[in-house]
MIMI-434208 format. One line per 4 residues: number of its first residue (from 1); their letters; for each residue x, y, z of N, C-alpha, C. Coordinates in steps of 0.02 Angstrom, whole numbers, plus 50000, padded with zeros to 5 digits. Each point is the difference from the previous one (the first is absolute). Example, Ala and Ser with C-alpha at 12.3 -4.5 7.8 and 13.67 -1.06 7.14 Angstrom:
1> as> 50660 49716 50390 49955 50059 50000 50045 50060 50000; 49982 50053 49964 50042 50059 50003 49961 50055 50037
//
This chain:
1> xxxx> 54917 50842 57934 50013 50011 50070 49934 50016 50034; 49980 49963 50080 49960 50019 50026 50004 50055 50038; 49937 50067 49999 50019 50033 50040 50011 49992 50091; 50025 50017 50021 49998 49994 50094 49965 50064 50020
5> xxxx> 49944 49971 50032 49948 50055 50012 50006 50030 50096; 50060 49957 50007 49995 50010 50072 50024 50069 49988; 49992 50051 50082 50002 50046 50027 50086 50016 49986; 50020 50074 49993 50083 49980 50026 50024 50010 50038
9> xxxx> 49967 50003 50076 50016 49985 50056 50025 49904 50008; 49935 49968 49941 50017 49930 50012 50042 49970 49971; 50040 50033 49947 50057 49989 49947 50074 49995 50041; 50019 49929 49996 50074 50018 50036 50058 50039 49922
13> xxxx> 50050 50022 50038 50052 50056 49990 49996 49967 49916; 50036 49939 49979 49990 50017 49927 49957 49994 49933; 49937 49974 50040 49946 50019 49951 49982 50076 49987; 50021 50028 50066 49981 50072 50003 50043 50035 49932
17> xxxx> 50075 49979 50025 50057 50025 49965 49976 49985 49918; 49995 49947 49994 49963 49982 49922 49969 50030 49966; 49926 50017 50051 49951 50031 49960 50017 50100 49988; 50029 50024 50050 50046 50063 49973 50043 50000 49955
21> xxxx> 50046 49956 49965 50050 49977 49944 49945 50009 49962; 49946 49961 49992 49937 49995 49933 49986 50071 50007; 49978 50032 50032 49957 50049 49995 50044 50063 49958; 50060 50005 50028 50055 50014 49961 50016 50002 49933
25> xxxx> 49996 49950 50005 50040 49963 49914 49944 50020 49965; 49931 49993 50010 49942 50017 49966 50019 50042 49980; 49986 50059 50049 49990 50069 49992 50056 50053 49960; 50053 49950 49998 50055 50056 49967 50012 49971 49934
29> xxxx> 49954 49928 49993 50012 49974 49933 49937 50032 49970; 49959 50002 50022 49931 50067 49976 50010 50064 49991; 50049 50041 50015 50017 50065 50003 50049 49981 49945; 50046 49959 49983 50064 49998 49960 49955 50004 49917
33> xxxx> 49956 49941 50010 49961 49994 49943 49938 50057 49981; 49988 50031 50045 49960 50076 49979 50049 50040 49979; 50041 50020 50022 50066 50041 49992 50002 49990 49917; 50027 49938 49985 50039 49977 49942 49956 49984 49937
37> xxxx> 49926 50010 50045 49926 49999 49931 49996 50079 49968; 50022 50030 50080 49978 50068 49983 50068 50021 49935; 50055 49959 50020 50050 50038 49932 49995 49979 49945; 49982 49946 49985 49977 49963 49942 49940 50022 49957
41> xxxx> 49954 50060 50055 49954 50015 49961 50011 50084 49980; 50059 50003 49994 49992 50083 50005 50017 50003 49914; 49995 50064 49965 50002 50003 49949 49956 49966 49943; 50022 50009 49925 49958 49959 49962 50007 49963 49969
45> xxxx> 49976 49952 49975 50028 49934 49969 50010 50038 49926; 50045 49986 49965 50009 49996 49910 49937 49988 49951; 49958 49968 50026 49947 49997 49958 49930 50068 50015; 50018 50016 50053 49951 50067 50019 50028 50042 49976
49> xxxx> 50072 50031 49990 50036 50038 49988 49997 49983 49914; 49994 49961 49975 49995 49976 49922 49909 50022 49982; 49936 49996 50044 49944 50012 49989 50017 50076 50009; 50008 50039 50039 49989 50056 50021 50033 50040 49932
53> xxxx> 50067 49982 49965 50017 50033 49954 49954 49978 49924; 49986 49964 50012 49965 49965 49940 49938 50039 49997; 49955 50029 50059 49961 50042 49995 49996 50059 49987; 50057 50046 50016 50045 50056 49988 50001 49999 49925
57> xxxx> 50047 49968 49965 49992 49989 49932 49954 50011 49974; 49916 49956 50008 49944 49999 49949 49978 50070 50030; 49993 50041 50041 49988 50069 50015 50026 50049 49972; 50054 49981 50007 50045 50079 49960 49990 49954 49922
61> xxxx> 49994 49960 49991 49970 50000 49916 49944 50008 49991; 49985 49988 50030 49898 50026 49985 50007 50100 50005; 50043 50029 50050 49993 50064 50021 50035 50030 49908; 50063 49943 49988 50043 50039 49942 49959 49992 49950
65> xxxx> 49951 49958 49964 49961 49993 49956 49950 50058 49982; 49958 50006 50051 49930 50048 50021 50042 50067 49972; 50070 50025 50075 50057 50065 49955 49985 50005 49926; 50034 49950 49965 50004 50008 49929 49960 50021 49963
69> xxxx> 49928 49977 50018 49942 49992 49959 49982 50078 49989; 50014 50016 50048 49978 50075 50007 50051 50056 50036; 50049 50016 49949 50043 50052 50008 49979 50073 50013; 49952 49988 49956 49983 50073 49981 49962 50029 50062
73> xxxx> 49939 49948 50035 49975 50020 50075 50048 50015 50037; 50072 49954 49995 50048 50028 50066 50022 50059 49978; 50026 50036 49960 50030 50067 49957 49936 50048 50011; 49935 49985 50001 49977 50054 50011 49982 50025 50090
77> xxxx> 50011 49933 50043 50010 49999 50057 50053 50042 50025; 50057 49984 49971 50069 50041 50006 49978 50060 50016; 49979 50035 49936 50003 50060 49983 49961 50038 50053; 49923 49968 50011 49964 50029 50035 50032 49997 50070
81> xxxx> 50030 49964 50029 50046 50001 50048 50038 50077 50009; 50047 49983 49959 50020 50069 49970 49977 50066 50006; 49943 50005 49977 49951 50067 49986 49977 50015 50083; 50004 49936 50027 49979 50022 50070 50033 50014 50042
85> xxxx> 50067 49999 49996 50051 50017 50035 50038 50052 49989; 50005 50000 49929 49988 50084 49981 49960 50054 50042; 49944 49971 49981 49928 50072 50048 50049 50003 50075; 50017 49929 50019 50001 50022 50066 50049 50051 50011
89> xxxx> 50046 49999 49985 50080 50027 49973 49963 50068 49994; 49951 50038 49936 50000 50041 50005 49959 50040 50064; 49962 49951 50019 49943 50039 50079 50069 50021 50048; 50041 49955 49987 50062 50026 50049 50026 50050 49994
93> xxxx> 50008 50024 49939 50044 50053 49966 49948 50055 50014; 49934 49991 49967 49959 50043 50049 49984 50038 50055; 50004 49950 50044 50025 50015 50074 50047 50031 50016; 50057 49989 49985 50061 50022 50019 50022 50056 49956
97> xxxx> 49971 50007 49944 50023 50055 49942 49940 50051 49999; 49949 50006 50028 49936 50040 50009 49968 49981 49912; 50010 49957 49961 49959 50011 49930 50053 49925 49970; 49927 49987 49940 50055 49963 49943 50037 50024 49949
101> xxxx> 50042 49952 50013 50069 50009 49926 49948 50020 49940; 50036 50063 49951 49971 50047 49945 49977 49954 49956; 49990 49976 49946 50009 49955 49947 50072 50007 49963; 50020 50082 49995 50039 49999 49985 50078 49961 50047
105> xxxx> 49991 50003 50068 50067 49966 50017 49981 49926 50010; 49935 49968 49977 49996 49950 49971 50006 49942 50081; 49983 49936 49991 49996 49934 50055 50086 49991 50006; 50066 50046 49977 50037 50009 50012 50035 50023 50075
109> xxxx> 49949 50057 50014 49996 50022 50076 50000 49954 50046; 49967 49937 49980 50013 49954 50056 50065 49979 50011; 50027 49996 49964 50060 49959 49996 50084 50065 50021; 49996 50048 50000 50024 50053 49979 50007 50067 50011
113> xxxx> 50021 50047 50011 49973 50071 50004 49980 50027 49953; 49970 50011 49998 49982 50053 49916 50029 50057 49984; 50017 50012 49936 50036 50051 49966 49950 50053 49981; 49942 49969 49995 49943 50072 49983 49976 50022 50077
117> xxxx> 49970 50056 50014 49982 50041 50036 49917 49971 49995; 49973 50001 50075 50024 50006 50047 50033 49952 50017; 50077 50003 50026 50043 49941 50028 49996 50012 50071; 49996 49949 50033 49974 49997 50070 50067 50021 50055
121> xxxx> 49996 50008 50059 50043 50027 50034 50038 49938 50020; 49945 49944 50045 50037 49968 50020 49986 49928 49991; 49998 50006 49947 50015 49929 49963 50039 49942 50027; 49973 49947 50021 50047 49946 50056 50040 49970 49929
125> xxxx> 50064 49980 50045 50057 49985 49949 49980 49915 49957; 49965 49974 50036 49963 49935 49976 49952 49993 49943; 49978 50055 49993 49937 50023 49962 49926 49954 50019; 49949 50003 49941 49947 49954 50055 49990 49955 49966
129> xxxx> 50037 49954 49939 49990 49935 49986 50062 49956 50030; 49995 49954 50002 50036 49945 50017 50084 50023 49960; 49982 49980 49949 50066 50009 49935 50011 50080 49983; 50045 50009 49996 50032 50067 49957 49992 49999 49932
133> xxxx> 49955 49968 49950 49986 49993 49943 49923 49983 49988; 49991 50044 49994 49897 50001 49973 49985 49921 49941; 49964 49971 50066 49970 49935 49951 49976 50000 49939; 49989 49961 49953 49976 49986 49958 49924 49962 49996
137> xxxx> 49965 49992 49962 49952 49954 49991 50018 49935 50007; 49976 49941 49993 50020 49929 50001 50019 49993 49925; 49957 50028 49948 50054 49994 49942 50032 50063 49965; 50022 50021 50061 50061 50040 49990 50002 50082 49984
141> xxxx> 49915 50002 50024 49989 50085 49926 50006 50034 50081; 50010 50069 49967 50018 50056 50077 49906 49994 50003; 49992 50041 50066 49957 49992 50016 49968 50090 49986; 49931 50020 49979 50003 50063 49998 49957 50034 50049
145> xxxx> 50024 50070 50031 49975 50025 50066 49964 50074 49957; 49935 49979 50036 49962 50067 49978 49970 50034 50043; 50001 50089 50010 49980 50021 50045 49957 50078 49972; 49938 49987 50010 49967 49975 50030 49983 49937 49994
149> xxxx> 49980 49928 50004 49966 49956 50002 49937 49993 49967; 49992 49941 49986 49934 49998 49965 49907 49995 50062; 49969 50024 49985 49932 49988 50064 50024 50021 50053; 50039 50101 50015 49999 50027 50027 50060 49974 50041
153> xxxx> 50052 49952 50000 50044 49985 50020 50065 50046 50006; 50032 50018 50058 50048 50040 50003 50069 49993 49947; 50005 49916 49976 50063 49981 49954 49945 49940 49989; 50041 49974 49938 49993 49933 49979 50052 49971 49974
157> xxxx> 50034 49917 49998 50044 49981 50002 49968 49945 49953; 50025 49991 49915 49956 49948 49970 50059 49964 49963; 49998 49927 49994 50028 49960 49969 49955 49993 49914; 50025 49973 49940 49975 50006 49940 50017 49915 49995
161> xxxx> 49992 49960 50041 50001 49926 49973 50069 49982 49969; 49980 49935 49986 50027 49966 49970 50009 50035 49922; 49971 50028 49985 50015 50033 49921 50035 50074 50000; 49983 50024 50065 50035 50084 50008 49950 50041 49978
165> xxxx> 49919 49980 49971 49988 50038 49962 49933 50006 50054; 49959 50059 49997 49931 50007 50046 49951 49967 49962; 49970 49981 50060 49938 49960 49961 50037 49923 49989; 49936 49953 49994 50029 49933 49992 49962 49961 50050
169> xxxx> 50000 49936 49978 49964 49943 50071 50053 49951 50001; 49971 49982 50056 50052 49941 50057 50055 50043 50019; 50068 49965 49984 50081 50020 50009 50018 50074 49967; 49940 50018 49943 50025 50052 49967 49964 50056 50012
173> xxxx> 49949 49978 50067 49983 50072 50028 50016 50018 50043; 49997 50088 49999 50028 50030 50045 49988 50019 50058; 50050 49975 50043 49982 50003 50078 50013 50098 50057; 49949 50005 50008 50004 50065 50031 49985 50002 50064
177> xxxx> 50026 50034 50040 50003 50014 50086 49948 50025 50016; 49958 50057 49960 49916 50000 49991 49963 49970 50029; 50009 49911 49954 49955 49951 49986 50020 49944 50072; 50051 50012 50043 50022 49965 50029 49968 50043 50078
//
């Protein structure tokens, strides 16, 4: 089709009428087809959704492998975890109790009121660990609280490893709140 370049003052009534029908039809067949691109593109295709898990996979196997190799680094991570949340537990008890738990009423006090003297007045009914049962080591040994502490320390809170026993390297030495 040629365009008509005349003026549209110079357009009689239905060329005019014409070229508004086109302009029309264009424009809502351009909007229909943006509209209907835009829904066609929403979401993800099956094969992105098939890469994305496929990557997931070789990660958490590479992450579960490395885990394995070295148990014993995560177990002593645990623990020291542990030992530190302990201290904090007792700076609280501190605070709030004017002194630390005796040796004798033991890393029990956290968890507990104590039956030995001095037993505190007002002991919150929550106590100051998380659990109502005094953690363990990562493999499983109680943990032992000494007061005084070792290097002028007010308490010390020491794990005996992987063997239970003091002294030892890697997993089978013993982790102290001291040294931390």
């Amino acid at each position: 089709m040629i365009a008509d370049c005349r003026l549209p003052e110079e357009l009689d009534g239905e060329t005019h009428v014409r070229r508004a029908h086109a302009k029309f039809f264009i424009s809502t067949t351009i909007n229909r087809q943006s509209s209907i691109g835009n829904i066609s593109r929403s979401g993800f295709t099956l094969l992105e959704i098939l890469v994305v898990v496929l990557i997931i996979t070789i990660l958490a196997t590479l992450v579960g492998i490395n885990v394995a190799k070295e148990p014993g680094k995560a177990k002593v991570a645990v623990t020291r975890a542990q030992i530190v949340n302990m201290r904090t537990a007792l700076q609280h008890y501190r605070m709030e109790q004017g002194g630390y738990p005796t040796q004798e009423q033991g890393l029990e006090a956290l968890c507990r009121v104590p039956d030995i003297a001095p037993v505190p007045d007002d002991y919150p009914a929550e106590g100051y660990l998380e659990s109502r049962n005094l953690p363990r080591d990562a493999w499983g040994n109680p943990y032992v609280y000494l007061v005084p502490g070792a290097e002028g320390q007010p308490f010390e809170i020491i794990s005996y490893g992987a063997d239970g026993q003091p002294g030892g390297d890697g997993d089978k030495a013993e982790i102290s709140s001291a040294a931390l």
